[in-house]
VEXDREN-2710 file (C-alpha; in Angstrom, 1 decimal):
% VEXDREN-2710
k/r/px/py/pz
1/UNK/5.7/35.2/10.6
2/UNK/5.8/35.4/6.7
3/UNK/8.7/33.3/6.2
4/UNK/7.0/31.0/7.9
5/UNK/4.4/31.0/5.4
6/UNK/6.0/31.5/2.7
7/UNK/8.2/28.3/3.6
8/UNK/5.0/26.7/3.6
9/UNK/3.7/27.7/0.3
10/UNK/7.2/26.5/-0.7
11/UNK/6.5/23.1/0.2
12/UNK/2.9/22.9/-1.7
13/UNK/4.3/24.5/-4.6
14/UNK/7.1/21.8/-4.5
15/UNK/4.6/18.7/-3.8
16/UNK/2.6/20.1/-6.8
17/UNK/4.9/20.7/-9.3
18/UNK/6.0/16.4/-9.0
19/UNK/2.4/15.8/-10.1
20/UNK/2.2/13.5/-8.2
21/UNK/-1.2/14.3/-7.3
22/UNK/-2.4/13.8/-11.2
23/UNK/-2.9/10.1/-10.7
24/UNK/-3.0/9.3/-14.0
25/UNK/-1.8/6.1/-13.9
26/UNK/-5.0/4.2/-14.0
27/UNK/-5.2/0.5/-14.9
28/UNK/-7.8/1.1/-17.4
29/UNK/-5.3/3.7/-18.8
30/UNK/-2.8/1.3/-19.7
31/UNK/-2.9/0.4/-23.5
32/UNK/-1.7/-3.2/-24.2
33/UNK/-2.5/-5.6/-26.4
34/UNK/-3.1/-8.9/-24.4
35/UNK/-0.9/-11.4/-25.2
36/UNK/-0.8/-13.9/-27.4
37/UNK/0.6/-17.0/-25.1
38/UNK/-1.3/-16.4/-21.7
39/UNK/1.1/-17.1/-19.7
40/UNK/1.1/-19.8/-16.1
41/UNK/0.5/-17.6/-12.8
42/UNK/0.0/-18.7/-9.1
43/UNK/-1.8/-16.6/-6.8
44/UNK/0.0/-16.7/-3.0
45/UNK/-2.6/-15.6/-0.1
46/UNK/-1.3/-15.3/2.7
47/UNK/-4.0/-15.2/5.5
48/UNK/-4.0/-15.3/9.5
49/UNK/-7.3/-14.8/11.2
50/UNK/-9.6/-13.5/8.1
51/UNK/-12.5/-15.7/8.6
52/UNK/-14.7/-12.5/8.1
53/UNK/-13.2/-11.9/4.7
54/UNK/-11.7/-15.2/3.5
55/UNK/-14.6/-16.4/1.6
56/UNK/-15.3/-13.5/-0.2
57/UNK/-11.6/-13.0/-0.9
58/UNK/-10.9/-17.1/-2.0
59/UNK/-14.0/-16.9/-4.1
60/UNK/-13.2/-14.0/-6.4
61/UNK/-10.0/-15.9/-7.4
62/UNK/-11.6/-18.8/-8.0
63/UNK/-13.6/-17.0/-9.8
64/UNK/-11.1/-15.3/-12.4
65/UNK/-11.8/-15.1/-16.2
66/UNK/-8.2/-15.9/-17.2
67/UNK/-7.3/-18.1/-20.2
68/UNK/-4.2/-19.3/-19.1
69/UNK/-3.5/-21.9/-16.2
70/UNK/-3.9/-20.4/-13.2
71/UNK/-3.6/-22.0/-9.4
72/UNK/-4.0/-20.2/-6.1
73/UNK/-2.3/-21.0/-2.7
74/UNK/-3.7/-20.1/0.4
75/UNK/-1.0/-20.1/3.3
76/UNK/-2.6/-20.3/6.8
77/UNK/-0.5/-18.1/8.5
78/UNK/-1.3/-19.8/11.9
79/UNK/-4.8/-18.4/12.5
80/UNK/-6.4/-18.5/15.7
81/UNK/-9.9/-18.4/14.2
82/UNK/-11.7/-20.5/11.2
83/UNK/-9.8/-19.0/8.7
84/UNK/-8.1/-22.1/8.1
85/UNK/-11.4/-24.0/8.0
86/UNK/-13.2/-22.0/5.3
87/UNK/-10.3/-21.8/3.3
88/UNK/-10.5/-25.8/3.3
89/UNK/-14.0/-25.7/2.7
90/UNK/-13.5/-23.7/-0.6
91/UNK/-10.5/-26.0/-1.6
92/UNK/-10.8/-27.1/-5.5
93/UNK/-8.7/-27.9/-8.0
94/UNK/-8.1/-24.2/-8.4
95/UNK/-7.4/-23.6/-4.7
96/UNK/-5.0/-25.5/-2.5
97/UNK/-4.8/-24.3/1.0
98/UNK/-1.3/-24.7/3.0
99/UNK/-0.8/-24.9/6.6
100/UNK/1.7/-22.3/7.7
101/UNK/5.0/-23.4/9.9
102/UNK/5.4/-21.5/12.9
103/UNK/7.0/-18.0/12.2
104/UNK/10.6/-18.4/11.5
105/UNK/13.3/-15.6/13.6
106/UNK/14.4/-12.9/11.3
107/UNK/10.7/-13.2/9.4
108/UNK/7.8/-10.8/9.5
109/UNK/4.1/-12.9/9.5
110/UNK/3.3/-12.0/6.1
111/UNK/6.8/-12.1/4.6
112/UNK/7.4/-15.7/6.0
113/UNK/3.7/-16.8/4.7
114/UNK/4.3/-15.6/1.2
115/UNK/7.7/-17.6/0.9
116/UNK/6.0/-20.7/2.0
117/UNK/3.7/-19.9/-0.5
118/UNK/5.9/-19.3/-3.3
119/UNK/7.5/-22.4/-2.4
120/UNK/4.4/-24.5/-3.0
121/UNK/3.6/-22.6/-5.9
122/UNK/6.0/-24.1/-8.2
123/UNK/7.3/-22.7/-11.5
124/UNK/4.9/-19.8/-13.1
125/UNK/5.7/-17.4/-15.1
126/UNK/3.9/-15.1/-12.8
127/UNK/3.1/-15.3/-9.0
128/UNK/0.2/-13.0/-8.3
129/UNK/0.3/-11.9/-4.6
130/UNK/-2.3/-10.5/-2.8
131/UNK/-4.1/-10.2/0.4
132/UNK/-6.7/-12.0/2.0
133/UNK/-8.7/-8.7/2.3
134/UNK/-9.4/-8.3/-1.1
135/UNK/-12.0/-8.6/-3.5
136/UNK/-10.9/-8.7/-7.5
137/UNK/-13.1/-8.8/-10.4
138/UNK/-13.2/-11.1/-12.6
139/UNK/-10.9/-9.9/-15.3
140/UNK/-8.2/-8.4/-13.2
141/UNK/-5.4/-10.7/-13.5
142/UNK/-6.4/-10.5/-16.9
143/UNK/-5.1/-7.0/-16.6
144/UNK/-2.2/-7.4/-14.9
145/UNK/-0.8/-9.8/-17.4
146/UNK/-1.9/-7.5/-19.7
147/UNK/0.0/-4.9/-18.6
148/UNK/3.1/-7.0/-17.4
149/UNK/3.1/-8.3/-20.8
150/UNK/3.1/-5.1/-22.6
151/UNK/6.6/-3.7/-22.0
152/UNK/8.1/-6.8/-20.1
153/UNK/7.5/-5.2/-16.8
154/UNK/8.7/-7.4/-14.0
155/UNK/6.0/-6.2/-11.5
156/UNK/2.6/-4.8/-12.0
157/UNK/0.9/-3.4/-8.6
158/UNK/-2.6/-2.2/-8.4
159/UNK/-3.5/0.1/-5.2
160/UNK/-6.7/-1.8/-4.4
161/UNK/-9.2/0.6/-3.4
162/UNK/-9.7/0.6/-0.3
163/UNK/-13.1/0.5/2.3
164/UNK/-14.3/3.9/2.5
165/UNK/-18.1/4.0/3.1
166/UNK/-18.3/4.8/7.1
167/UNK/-17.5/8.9/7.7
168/UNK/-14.2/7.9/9.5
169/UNK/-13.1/6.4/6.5
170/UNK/-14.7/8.9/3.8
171/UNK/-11.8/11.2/6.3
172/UNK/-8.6/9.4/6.5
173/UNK/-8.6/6.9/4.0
174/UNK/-8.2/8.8/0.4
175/UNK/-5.9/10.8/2.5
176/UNK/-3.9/7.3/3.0
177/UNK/-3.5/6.7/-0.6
178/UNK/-3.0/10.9/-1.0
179/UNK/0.2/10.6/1.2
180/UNK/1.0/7.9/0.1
181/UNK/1.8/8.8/-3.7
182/UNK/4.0/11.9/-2.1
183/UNK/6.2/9.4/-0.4
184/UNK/6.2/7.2/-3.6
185/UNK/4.6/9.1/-6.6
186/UNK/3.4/6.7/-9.0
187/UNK/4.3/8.8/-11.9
188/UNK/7.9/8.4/-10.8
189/UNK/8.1/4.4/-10.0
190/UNK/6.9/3.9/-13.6
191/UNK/10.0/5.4/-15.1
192/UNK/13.6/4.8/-14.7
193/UNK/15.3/6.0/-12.3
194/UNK/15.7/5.3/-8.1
195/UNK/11.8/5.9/-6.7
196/UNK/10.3/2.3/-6.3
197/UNK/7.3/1.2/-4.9
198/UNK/4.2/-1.2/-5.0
199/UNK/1.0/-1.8/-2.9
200/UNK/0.9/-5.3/-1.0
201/UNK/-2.6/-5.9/-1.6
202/UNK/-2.4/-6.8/-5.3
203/UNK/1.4/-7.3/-7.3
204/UNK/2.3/-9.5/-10.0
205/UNK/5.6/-10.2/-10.2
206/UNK/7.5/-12.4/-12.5
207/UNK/9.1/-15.3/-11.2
208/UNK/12.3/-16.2/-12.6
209/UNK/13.4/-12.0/-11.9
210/UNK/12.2/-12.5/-8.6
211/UNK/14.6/-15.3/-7.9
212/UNK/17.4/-13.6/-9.6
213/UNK/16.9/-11.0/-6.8
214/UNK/17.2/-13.1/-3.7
215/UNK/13.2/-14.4/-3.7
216/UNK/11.5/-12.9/-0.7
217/UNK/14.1/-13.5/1.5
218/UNK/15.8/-10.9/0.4
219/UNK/13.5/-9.1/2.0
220/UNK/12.6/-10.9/5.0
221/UNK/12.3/-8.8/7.9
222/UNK/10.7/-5.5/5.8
223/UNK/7.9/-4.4/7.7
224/UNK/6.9/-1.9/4.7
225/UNK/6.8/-5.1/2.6
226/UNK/5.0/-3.6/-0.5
227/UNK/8.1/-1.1/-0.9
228/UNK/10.6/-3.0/-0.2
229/UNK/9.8/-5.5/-3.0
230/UNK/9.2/-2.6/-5.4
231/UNK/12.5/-1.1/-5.1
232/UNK/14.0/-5.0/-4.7
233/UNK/12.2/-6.1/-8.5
234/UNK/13.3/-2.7/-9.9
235/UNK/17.0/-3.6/-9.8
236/UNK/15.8/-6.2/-12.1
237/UNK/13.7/-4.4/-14.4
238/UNK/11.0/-1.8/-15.4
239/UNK/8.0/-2.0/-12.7
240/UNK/4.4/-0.6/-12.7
241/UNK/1.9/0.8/-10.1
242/UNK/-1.3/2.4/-10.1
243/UNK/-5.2/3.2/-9.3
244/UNK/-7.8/0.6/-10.0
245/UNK/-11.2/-0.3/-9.1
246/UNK/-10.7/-3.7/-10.0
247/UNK/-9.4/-4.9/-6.8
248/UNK/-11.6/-3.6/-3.4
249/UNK/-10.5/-4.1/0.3
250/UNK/-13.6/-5.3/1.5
251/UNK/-11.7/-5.4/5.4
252/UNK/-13.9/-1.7/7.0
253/UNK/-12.2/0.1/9.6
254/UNK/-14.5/0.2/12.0
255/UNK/-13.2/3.5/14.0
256/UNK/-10.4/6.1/12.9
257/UNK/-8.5/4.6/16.2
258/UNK/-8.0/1.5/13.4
259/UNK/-7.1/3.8/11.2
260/UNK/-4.7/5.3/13.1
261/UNK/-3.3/1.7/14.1
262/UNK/-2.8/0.8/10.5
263/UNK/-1.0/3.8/10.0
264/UNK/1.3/3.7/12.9
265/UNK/2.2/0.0/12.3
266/UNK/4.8/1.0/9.9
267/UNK/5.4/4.6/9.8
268/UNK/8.5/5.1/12.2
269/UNK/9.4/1.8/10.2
270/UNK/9.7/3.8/7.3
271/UNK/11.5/6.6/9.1
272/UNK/14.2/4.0/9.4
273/UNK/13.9/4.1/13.6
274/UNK/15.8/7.2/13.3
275/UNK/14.6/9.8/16.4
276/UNK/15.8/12.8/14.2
277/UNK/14.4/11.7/11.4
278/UNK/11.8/11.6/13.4
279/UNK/11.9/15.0/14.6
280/UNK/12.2/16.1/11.4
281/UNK/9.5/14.9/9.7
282/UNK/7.1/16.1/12.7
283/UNK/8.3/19.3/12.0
284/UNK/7.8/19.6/8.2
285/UNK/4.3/17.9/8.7
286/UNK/3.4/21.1/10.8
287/UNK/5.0/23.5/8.4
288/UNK/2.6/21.5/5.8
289/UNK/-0.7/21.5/7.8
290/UNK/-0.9/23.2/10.8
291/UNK/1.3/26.3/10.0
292/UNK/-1.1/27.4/6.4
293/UNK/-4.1/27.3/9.3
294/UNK/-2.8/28.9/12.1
295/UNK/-1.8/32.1/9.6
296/UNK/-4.9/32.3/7.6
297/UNK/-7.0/32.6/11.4
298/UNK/-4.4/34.5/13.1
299/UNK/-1.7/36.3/10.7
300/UNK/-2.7/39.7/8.9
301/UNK/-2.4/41.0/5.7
302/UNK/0.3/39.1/3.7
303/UNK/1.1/36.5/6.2
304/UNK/-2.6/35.9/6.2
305/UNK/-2.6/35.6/2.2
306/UNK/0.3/33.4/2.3
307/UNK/-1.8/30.8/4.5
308/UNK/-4.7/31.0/2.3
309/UNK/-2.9/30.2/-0.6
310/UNK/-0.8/27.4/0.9
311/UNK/-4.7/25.9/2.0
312/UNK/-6.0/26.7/-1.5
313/UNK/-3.2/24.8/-3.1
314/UNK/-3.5/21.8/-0.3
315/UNK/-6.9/21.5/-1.1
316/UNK/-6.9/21.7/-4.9
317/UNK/-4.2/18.8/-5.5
318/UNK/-6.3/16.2/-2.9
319/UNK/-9.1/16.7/-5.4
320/UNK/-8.0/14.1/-7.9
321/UNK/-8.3/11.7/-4.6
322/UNK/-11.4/12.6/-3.8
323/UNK/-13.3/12.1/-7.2
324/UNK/-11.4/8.3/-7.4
325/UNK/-13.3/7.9/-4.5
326/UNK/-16.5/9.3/-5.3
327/UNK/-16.7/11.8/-2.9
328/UNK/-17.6/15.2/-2.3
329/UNK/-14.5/17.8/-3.2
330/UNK/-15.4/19.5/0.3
331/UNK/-13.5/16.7/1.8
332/UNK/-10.8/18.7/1.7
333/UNK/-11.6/21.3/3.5
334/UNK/-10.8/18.7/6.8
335/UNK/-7.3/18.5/4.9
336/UNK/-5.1/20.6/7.5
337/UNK/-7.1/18.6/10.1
338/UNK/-6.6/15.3/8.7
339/UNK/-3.0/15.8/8.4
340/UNK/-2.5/16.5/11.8
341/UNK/-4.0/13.4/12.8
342/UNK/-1.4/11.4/10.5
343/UNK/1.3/13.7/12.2
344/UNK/0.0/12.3/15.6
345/UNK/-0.1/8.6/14.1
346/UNK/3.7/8.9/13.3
347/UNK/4.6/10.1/16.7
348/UNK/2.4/7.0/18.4
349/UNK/4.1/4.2/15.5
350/UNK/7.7/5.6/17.3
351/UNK/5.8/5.4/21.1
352/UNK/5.1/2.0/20.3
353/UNK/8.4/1.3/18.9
354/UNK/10.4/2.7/22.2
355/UNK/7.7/0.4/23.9
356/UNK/8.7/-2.7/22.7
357/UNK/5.0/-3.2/20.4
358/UNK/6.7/-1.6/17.3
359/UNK/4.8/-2.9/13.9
360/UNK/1.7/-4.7/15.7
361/UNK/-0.2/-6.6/13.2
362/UNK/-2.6/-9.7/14.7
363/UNK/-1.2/-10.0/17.5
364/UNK/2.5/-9.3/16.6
365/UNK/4.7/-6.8/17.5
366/UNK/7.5/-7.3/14.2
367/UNK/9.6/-4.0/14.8
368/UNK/11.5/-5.4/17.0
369/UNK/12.8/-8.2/14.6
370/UNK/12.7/-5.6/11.6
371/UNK/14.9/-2.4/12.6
372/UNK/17.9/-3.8/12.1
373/UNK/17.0/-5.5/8.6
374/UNK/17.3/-3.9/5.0
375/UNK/15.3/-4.8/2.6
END
């Protein structure tokens, strides 16, 4: 058994040594001088069913501090609740709310809302997407600019924070943002080079370069939107992403089984529908959490050592994670744990792919339409 843990220490020490796990890119990190021009920028919403959080949402964008001229559009992505209805209600001169055509073949919901959007939008400099889940402070597109700005960077993404005050969520969800980051460090999407990567909830992007890449119909049937129009805007130019308290998901996941669903919505979608991928990945996310475990309670003497150290090392990079969100560092002692349940949440997203309810997002099952797209 110790080459199994040693294999396992392998793959920490690897993980670690990308540093990934620093999270240093911080908004408030950034420095830039703000510009002296502000420049034009249209928010794009798209929303279906979010009357819970629609008003919240709406009203912190109406509410931004920004000196330049700023407009939002809110695409009703054909709701089956009020959502459409309070976003009228909140309609200004700011805010324009657009009715959402019937979801085109080829399209995923959110993709095919945003484009309607962007249509509507008209000519910014910048169009500031984001989700109807989320809850910016005043001076955040302030910031992006800022940032964008800076060193001419054709997208700025924040990774909203996201709704983590119920015990299920205090569990999963820094470990969301954790994994995330050793898919797509951020420390390596801010430099040249291939890695590429954004977070859907809150991206900047300049217009003009998004239109010299194909608009978002290049990426049209990307179920891992976010990623997809990272790695399309860095063909165009230097891109941006990372930690902010700015921007809050106010949406809570009521139960880890929503979690769980948000999770497996996408992941055999980013496994590329590939059953050995598949396979593979299962197996390296055992060597990862399970194996480290199973040695330190049932292996002796070195074999024993080997799968504390691989825990130690586990647990001593989430901590960065845990102190963004506030929380206690013995969090990650539930680490091995925690990453067994995403293990099981990849092998249910390819369940409900061979099922025919692949990517289910309200109400839609987009897998289907999306495993034979590139982004």
């Amino acid at each position: 058994m110790i080459w199994l843990g040693a294999l396992s220490l392998v793959i920490w020490l690897g993980l670690a040594a990308t540093g990934f796990w620093l999270f240093s890119e911080r908004d408030e990190r950034v420095t830039s001088a703000p510009p002296q021009v502000w420049p034009d920028v249209v928010a794009v919403v798209p929303a279906r069913n979010e009357a819970d959080v629609i008003a919240r949402s709406l009203g912190s964008l109406a509410a931004q501090d920004y000196p330049g001229s700023f407009r939002v559009v809110l695409v009703d992505d054909n709701s089956e609740d009020a959502t459409g209805q309070i976003a009228q209600e909140l309609a200004s001169e700011r805010i324009t709310v657009q009715s959402g055509a019937p979801l085109a073949s080829g399209w995923t919901g959110k993709l095919w809302a945003v484009h309607q959007g962007v249509a509507v939008g008209g000519s910014p400099r910048y169009l500031w997407l984001t989700d109807a889940d989320i809850d910016h402070a005043s001076d955040t597109l302030r910031r992006l600019v800022t940032i964008a700005e800076g060193k001419q960077r054709v997208l700025v993404s924040f990774m909203a924070q996201l709704h983590c005050a119920l015990w299920h969520e205090k569990a999963l969800i820094p470990a969301f943002v954790h994994y995330f980051a050793m898919l797509y460090p951020f420390n390596w999407i801010n430099r040249p080079g291939p890695i590429a990567g954004a977070a859907g909830g809150c991206v900047l992007v300049e217009r003009e370069a998004l239109a010299r890449a194909g608009g978002i119909a290049a990426i049209r049937g990307a179920l891992i939107d976010d990623c997809a129009l990272g790695a399309l805007m860095k063909r165009q130019g230097p891109i941006w992403l990372g930690l902010t308290h700015r921007s809050r998901s106010i949406r809570p996941y009521r139960s880890a089984g929503e979690v769980g669903a948000m999770i497996a919505r996408s992941a055999y979608a980013q496994l590329r529908y590939l059953p050995l991928l598949l396979v593979a990945t299962v197996i390296g996310l055992l060597l990862m959490f399970a194996a480290p475990l199973w040695l330190a309670i049932a292996g002796e003497g070195a074999v024993r050592l080997l799968g504390l150290a691989s825990l130690g090392l586990m647990m001593v990079i989430f901590q960065p994670m845990l102190r963004f969100y506030r929380l206690s560092p013995l969090w990650s002692l539930a680490q091995p744990l925690i990453g067994l349940f995403y293990t099981g949440c990849v092998v249910a997203s390819a369940w409900q792919h061979w099922q025919g309810k692949g990517g289910m997002w309200k109400g839609r099952a987009q897998a289907a339409q999306s495993a034979g797209m590139t982004a």
